[in-house]
C-alpha positions in Angstrom: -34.3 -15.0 -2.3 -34.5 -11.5 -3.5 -30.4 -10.9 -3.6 -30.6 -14.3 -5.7 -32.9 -12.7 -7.9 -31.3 -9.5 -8.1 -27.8 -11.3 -9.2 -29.2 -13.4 -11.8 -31.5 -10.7 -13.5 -28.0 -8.6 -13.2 -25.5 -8.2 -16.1 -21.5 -7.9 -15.7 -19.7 -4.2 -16.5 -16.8 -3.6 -17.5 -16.0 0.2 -16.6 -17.9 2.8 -13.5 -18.1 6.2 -14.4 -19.2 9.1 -12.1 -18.5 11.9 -9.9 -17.3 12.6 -6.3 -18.2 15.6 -3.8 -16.2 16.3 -0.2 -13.3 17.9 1.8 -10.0 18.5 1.3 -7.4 19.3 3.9 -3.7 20.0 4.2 -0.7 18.6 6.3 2.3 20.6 6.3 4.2 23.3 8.0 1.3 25.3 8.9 -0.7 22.1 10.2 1.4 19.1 11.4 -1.1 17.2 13.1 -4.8 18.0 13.5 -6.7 15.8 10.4 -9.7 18.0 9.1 -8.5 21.3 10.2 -9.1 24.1 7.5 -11.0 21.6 5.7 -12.3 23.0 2.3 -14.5 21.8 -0.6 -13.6 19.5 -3.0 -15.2 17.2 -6.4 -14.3 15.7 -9.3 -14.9 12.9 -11.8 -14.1 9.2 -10.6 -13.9 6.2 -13.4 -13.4 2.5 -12.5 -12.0 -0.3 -14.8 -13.3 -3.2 -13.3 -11.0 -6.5 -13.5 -12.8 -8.9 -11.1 -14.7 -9.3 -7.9 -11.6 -8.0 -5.9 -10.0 -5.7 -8.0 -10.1 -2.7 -9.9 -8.1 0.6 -11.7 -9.5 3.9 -10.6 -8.7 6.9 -12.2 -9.6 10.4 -10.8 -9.3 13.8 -11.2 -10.5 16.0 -8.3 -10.5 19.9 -7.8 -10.4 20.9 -4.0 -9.2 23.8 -1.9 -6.6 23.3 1.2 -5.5 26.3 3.8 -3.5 26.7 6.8 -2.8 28.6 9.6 0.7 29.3 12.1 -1.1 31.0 14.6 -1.8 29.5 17.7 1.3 26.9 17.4 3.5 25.9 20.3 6.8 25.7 18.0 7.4 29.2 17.0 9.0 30.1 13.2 11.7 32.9 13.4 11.0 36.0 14.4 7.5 34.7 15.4 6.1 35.3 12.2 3.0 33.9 11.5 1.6 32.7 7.9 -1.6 31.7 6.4 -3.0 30.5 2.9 -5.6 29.3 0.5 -5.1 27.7 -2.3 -6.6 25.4 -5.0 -5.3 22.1 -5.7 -6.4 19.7 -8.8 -5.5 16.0 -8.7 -5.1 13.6 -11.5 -4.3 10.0 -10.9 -4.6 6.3 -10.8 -5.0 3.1 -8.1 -5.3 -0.1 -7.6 -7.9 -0.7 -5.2 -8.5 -4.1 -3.7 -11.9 -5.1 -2.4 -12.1 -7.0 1.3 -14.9 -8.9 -0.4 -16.0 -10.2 -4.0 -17.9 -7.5 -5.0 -21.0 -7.1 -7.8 -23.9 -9.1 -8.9 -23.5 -10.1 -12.3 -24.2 -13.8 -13.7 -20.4 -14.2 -13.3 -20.0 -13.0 -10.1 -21.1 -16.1 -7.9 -21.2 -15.0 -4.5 -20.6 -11.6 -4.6 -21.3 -9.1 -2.4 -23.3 -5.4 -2.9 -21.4 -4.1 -0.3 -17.3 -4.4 0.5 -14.4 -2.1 2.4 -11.2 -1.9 0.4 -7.9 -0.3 0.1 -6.2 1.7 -2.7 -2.5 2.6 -3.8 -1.4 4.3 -7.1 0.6 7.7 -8.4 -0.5 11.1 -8.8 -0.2 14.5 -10.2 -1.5 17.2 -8.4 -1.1 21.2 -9.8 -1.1 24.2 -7.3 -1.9 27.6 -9.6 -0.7 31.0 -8.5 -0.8 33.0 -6.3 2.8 33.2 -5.8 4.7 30.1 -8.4 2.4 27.7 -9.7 3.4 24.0 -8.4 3.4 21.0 -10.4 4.5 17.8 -8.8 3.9 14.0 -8.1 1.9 12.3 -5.0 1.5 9.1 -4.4 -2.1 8.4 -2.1 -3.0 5.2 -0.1 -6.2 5.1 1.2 -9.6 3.3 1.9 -13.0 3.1 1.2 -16.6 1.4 1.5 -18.7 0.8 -1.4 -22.4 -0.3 -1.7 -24.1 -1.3 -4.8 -27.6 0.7 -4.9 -29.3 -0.8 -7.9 -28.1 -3.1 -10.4 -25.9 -0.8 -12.3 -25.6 2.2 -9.3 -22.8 2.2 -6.8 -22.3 4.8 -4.1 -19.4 4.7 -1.6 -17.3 6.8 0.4 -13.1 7.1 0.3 -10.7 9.1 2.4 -7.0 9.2 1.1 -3.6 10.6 2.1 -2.1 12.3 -1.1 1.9 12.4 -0.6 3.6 15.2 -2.4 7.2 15.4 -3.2 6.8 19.5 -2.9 7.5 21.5 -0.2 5.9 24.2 -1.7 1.8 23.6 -1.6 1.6 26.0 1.3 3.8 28.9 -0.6 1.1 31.8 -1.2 3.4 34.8 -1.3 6.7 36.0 -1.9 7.4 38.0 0.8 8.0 37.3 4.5 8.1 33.6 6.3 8.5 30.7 3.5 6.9 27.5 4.8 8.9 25.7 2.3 12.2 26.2 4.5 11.7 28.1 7.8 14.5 26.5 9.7 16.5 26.4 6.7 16.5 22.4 7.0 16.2 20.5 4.2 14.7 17.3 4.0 15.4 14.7 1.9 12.8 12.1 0.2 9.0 12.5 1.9 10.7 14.5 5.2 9.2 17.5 5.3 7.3 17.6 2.1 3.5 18.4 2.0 0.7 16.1 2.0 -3.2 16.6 1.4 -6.1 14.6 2.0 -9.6 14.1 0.2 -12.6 12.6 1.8 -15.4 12.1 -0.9 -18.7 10.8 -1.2 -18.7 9.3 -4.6 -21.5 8.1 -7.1 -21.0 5.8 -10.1 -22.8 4.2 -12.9 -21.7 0.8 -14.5 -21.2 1.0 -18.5 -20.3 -1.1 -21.0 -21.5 -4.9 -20.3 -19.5 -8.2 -20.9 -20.1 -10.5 -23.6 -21.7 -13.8 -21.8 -21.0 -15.7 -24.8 -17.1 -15.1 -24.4 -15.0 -17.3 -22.3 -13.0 -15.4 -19.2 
């Protein structure tokens, strides 16, 4: 009875709009495998166009720090060097996500849900400053996520994504000694051997803007 009161006192929104706090992490030549290793801090701003019960566009943009270390590996670089790094990274882009259930409680939304698990997809652009070159380049994340509806018009959920570069060059701090870009002098072609990052936010979000309930969907 009270969730049938809460949808019906509830309007519809059009757009979410808040912020996101969490890790970051790097996979790469100085961390093949281990998720969460050198993890660093990361935030950001998180907007949602809302298109129905199951869908939505999200747009980000989300500072966060990644690092990495050679030492202790079993595969060993030429002339055993070892390297390590810190850098900033900042994100900018845009998914699709696609909710498990029909999620919000607006007159409209009959049978929805204040809680749902979904998955995302979309395009990126992530920018490495200095030290050494500055890296500009595309990524495309897939990921997933929960998301609970708090109050009528406050959401909180949390997200992990995989952010797919096409550089090879994220994990490039100086100009001197062992370059992680090419340490066999391989080179790979397409995703092979590029560098991929991960966020894992906590995310908070306010709904704006309500729908006309005089207008026909």
């Amino acid at each position: 009875m009270q969730n049938s009161v809460f949808a019906q006192s509830s309007e519809e929104y059009r757009l979410e709009l808040g912020g996101a706090l969490g890790g970051s992490f790097y996979m790469g030549d100085a961390n093949y495998t281990t998720p969460f290793k050198h993890i660093g801090v990361s935030g950001g701003v998180v907007a949602r166009y809302i298109l129905n019960q199951r869908m939505a566009i999200k747009g980000d943009l989300i500072a966060g720090r990644i690092a990495g270390d050679t030492r202790g590996f079993n595969n060993k670089y030429p002339g055993l060097e070892n390297v390590n790094f810190k850098r900033a990274i900042f994100d900018l882009g845009a998914q699709f996500e696609y909710n498990f259930l029909p999620y919000g409680t607006g007159q409209g939304f009959r049978g929805g849900k204040r809680f749902t698990p979904y998955i995302l997809g979309g395009m990126g652009f992530t920018y490495a400053p200095p030290p050494a070159n500055g890296v500009f380049t595309v990524n495309f994340p897939i990921g997933a996520g929960v998301k609970y509806k708090l109050r009528e018009r406050l959401n909180i959920g949390f997200e992990f994504t995989m952010r797919f570069s096409l550089s090879d060059k994220l994990d490039v701090t100086n100009k001197e000694g062992l370059q992680l870009n090419d340490p066999f002098q391989i080179k790979g072609k397409g995703f092979k051997n590029n560098d991929s990052y991960s966020f894992a936010i906590l995310f908070l979000t306010y709904d704006l803007f309500p729908k006309c309930k005089d207008c026909n969907y």
